[in-house]
N, C-alpha and C positions, 0 to 999 in steps of 0.2 A: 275566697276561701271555699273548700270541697269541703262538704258534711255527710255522713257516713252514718246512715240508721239502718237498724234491724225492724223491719216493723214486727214483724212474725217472724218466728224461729219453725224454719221445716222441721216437717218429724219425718219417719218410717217408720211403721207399727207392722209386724206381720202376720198377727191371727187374731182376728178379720186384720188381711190389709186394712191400713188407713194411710194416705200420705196427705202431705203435702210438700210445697217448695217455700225455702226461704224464701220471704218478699222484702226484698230490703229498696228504700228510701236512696237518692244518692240528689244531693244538690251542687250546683255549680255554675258560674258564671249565670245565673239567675236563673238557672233552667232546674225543674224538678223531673226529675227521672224514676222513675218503679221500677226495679229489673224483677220480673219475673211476680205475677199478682199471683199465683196459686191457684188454689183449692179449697181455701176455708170453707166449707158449709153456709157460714152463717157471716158473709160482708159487711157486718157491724163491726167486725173486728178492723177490717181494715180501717173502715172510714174511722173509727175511734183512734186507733194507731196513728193515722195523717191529723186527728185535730188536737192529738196530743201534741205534736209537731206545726201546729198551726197552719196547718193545709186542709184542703177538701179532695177531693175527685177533680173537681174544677178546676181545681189547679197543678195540675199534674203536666207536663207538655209531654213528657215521652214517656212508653213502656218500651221496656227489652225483654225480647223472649230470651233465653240462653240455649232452649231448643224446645222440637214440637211434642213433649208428651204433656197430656192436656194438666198433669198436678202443677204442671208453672205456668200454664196461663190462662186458663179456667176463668179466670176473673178478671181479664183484660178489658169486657165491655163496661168496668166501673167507669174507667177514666175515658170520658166521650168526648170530651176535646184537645187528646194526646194522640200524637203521632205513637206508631208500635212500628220498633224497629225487629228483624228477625233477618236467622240469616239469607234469605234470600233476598233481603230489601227493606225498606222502610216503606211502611203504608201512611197516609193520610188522606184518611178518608175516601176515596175509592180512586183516588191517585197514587201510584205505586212507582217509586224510585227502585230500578232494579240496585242488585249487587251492593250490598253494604259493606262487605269484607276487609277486614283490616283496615278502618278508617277512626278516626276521631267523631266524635258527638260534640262533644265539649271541647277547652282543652286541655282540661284534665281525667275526662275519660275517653277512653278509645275502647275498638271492636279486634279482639283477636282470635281466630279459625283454633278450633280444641276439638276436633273431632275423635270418635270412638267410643264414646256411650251409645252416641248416634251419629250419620254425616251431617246431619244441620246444628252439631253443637257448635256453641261460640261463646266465648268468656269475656269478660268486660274489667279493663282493667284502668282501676281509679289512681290518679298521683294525687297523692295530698303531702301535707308540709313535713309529715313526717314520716311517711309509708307509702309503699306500694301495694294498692288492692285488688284481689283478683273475685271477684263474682262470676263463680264456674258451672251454677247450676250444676250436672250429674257426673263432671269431672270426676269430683270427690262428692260423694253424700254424705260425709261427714268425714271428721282427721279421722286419716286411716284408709279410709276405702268406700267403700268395702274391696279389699284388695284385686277379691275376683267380681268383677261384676258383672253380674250375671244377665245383663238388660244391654248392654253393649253388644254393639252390632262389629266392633274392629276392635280386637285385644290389645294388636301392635300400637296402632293408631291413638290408641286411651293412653299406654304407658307413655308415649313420648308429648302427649297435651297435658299430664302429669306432671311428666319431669320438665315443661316447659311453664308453667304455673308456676312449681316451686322453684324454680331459677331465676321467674321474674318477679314475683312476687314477695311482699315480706308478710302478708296476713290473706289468710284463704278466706272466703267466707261460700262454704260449699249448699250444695243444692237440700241438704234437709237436719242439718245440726249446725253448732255451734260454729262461730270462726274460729282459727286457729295458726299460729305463727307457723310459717314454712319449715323455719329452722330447727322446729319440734319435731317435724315429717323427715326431713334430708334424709337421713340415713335408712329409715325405713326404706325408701320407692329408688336410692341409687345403689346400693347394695344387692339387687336381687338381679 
């Protein structure tokens, strides 16, 4: 059975910036997965979040980045006996598995290419018994958008990793707000 936690809900504050990334939990076939540890400040919060959940650091096996700006993964050296996958590859420990692209973790999670916020973005996307989950990191920073985003390095490239999330997808859970059902978004991102 796949399980699906929020540890931390990302924010974006813009004066004083403050960010962070969602850090969500994802379990399966006995493997504990973090996508994206952030930028908390204060890593109490994580390790508190994981013993809520009756985990440590220690037992963490993988981190997923969903791409390189430091508010998602900041906090990747908690978990020091997890492999950190990213799109260039999966690291363990100073062995490097090039090219991870479009492949399975689990077999209920898989790595899918989402480029256009950045070229190293990548989405993670979870089946469970009742839904399809997309963990997009800066896809979307929250439902909604921000429509234009302004940190995107390919405008074309974001709208179609977009419109390919919420086609696959039945629940977004984006890089710094709440999750949110796709079929709330449709019409917004294919009407324009």
């Amino acid at each position: 059975m796949t399980n699906i936690k929020i540890l931390v809900k990302g924010y974006y504050r813009p004066k004083p910036v403050k960010v962070c990334s969602t850090i969500t939990l994802v379990q399966d076939d006995n493997i504990n997965i973090i996508i994206d540890p952030g930028s908390v400040k204060n890593p109490d919060i994580i390790h508190n979040s994981l013993m809520k959940n009756g985990l440590t650091a220690e037992n963490i096996h993988c981190v997923c980045i969903t791409h390189s700006h430091i508010d998602h993964y900041k906090n990747v050296s908690l978990f020091k006996n997890a492999s950190v996958i990213d799109y260039w590859g999966e690291w363990k420990n100073d062995l490097f598995i090039e090219n991870t692209s479009n492949r399975n973790i689990t077999e209920n999670v898989s790595i899918l290419m989402t480029p256009g916020h950045s070229k190293d973005s990548i989405s993670f996307i979870i089946n469970t018994k009742d839904n399809v989950i997309a963990v997009c990191g800066d896809v979307f920073w929250f439902k909604n958008g921000p429509e234009y985003d302004s940190l995107a390095e390919d405008h074309t490239a974001l709208k179609i990793s977009r419109q390919l999330l919420i086609n696959k997808a039945d629940l977004i859970i984006p890089g710094h707000g709440a999750p949110f059902k796709t079929d709330s978004i449709k019409r917004n991102f294919t009407d324009k």
